[in-house]
Every structure is written in C-alpha cells, then in structure tokens.
N, C-alpha and C positions, 0 to 999 in steps of 0.2 A: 602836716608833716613836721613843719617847726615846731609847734606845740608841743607832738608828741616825741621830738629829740628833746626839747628843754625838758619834760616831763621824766623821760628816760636817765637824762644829767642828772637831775637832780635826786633821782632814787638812788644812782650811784654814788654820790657824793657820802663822804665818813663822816658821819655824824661825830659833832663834839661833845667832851665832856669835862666837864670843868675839873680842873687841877689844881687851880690859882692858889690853893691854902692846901694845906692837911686835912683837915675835915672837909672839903668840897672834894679830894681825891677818894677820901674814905665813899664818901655818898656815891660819886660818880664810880667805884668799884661793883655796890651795889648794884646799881640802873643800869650798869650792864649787864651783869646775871639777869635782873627784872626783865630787861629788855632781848635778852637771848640772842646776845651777844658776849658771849665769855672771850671770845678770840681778843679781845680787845683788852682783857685785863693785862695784858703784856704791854700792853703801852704804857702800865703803872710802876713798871719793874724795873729798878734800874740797876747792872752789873756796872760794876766800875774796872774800866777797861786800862793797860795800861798801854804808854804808847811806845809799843811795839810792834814790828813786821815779821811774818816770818821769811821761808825762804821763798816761798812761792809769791810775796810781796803781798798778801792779807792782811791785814793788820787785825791788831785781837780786836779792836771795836765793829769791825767785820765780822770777826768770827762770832761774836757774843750778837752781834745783829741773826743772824745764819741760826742762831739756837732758838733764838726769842721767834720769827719766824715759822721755826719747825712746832715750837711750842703753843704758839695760836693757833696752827693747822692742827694739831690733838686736841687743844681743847673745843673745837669749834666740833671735830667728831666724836670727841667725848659728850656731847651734848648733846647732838643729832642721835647716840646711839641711845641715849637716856628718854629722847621723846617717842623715840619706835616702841621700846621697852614698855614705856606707859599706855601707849596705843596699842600695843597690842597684849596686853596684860594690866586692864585699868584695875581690877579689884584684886589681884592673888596678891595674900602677904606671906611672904617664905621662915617658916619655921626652922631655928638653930637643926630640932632634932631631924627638921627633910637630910640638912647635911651630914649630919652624923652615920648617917646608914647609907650614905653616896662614897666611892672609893676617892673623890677628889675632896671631900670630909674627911675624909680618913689621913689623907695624906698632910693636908694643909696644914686640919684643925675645922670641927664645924663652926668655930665663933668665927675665927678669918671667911672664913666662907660666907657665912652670911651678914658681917660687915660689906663684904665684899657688893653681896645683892644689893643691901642696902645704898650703899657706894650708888652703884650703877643705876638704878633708881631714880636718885636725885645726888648728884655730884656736888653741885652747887650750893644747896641748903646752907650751910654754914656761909655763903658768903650773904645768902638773900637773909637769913632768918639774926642772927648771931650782931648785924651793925650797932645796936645800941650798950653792946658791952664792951666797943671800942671808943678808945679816946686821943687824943694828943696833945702833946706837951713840947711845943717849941721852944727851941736853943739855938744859938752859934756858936761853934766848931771852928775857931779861927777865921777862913774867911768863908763858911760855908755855912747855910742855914740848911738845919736839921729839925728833927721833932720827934722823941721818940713816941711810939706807938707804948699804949698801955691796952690792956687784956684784964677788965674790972680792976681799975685803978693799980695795976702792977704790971712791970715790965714782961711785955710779951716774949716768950722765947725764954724765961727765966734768965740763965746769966749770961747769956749770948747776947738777949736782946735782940731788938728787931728799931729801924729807924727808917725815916724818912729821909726823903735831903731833894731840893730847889735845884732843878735841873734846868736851868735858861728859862724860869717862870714858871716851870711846870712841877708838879709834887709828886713823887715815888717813891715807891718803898726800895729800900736800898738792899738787896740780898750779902748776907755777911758773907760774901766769897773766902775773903782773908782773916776770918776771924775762927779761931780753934773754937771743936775741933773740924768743922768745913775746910774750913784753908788746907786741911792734908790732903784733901780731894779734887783740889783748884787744878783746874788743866793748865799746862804750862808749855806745850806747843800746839801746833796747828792741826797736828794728828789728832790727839788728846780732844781738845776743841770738835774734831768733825767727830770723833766718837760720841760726845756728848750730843749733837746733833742728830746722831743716826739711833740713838737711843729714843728722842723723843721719835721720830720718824719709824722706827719699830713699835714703838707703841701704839703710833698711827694706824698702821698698818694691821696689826693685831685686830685694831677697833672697826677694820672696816672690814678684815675678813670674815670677823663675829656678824655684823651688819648683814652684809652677805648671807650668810648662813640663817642668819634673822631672817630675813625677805623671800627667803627661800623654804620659809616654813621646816626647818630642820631641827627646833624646840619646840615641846610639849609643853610647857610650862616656865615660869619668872625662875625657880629654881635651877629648870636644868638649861636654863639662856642664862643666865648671872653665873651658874656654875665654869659654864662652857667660854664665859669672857674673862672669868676670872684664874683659869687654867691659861689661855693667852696672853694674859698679860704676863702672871706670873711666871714663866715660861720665857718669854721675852727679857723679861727683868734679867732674871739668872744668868741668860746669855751675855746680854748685854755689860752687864753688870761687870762677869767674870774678866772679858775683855778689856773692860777699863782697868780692871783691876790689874792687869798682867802689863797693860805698858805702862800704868804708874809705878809698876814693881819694876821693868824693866829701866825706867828713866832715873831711879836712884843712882 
C-alpha cells in the first residue's frame, strides 16, 4: 500500500520544464504540446500586473492569475476535443466547397469555416511543427532582462513586437497588455478582469457542450462536427465580446 501511495505521488506531481534561458522556454513550449499537455503553456505567459486592489480586496495579480487559470482549463478541453475529433474521424479531409453549400458557410464564409475544421483538428500544430523558425535575442531593459522573440530572423508581431523577460529565474513571454493598439483593450477594474475570465470559461463551456454532442453521436461527419463547434464558439465570441465591449464603453 505504501508503494502504491508513493507510486500515486509521484504520477501527481507537475512535471518540470525548463525556463532557465529563452530558448530552453522556447523548447519547453514545444514538449508540452509533444507531450499533451497544452494547459501548461500558461505557465509561459507572463501579464505584468499592477499593484493594485480593487474594492473587493483582489488585487490584479489575482485577477490576471484567475484568467491564466480559466485559460489552461480551455486549453487542456480544446485538446481533449481535438483527440475525440481524430478518433472518431481519422481519414475525412473537409473540403472548402462542403462549406460553401452549408448555411453556417454561407453565413461565416466557407474559407473561415474550413480554417475553422482545420483549427479543430490540430490546434496546436503551429506550436509542435513551426519551433525552428523561432529565435532569440537577449537584452537589458534597465534593470530587467528581456529577449526579444524573432519570427525568421524579424521581430514577431511586426511593430508591436513580442518579448520575453526573466521572471524570478524563470523565462516568458511577456503579452503587450499596455502596448497600442492592445492597451485600449486592458481591463482596468475587477469587473472588466472577471469578464475577461468568463470569456475564456464560455469558451470552455462551448468546447464541452460540442464534446457532449460528440459522444453522443449527433455528427455525421468532421464537416458537420467542426461546423457545429465552430458555430459555438463563434456565437460565444459575439456575446462575449459585445459585453466587454459595452463596459469598456461605459468606463470612459
């Protein structure tokens, strides 16, 4: 019985992955898609939180923790819903023109749509397939070490840029919160904050009523299950979306 607790521990236990540089976070982004475990590329992410509370005593490094959270739980069912997909549709390849003669084709666009399948398919590809066109280039930033990220030898993101930066030993990629034009979009109370969280949590949700529906044998085809998830999300989005939009408009 001790054996099989320590044996138990030890499957639990979070595997590490190395950070210690820029290119060993790069790699280690990778081996977690390899390894099928996407929920963990959020430990690469870093928002730069300011120190503030609000009134309910959160402070935004809580709150930006609370999003990262709800962000690993979509991706870990964004993943799950992509192996069902292939299990149960290992050979069908979906043709633009299936969409173009579908009314959620019609409505979208058949190319969105069948990006869409694609998408859903294999989400990830671009992070497993895409690492050796990524580079980087260390610098200090006053008292902070940085490194921006290159995309074949040219700044990722074009003029926004995309960078790194040395989090207590550890390396991540820094999302430009405050950098135009993102920074118009920065939430800026706690309300704002949970919407941003319930967004990702809507999409979760989305992801697993498709799932559902999956398991339940209520698609005939990769077409009209990619259709039917991409009408969910999309659908989600808009709501979600419009919401945010209306208390950023309301907090001017």
């Amino acid at each position: 019985m001790v054996v099989a607790a320590a044996l138990a521990f030890a499957g639990c236990e979070k595997e590490e992955y190395d950070q210690s540089s820029p290119e060993a976070a790069i790699d280690s982004m990778q081996k977690m898609v390899v390894d099928g475990r996407p929920e963990r590329l959020v430990d690469l992410l870093h928002i730069e939180a300011r120190d503030i509370s609000f009134d309910d005593g959160v402070t935004e490094e809580s709150a930006i923790d609370d999003v990262k959270e709800k962000t690993a739980d979509l991706l870990a069912q964004l993943y799950n819903v992509s192996r069902k997909l292939n299990e149960r549709y290992p050979n069908e390849v979906v043709e633009q023109t299936e969409f173009a003669r579908s009314e959620l084709g019609f409505i979208y666009g058949a190319a969105l749509e069948k990006g869409m399948s694609d998408f859903l398919r294999d989400p990830f590809s671009f992070v497993r397939e895409q690492r050796e066109r990524i580079t980087t280039i260390e610098m200090e930033d006053g008292d902070r070490s940085i490194a921006a990220i290159l995309w074949d030898g040219e700044p990722a993101l074009g003029e926004i840029g995309l960078q790194m930066v040395d989090v207590d030993g550890a390396w991540k990629i820094e999302f430009p919160i405050d950098m135009p034009p993102i920074s118009g979009f920065r939430p800026e109370t706690r309300e704002e904050w949970r919407v941003v969280a319930n967004i990702m949590l809507a999409f979760e949700n989305s992801l697993r009523d498709f799932e559902n529906a999956l398991d339940n044998g209520h698609y005939h085809s990769l077409a009209d299950a990619s259709g039917a998830a991409g009408r969910m999300l999309g659908e989600s989005a808009i709501i979600q979306g419009a919401i945010y939009a209306m208390m950023k408009r309301g907090s001017e």
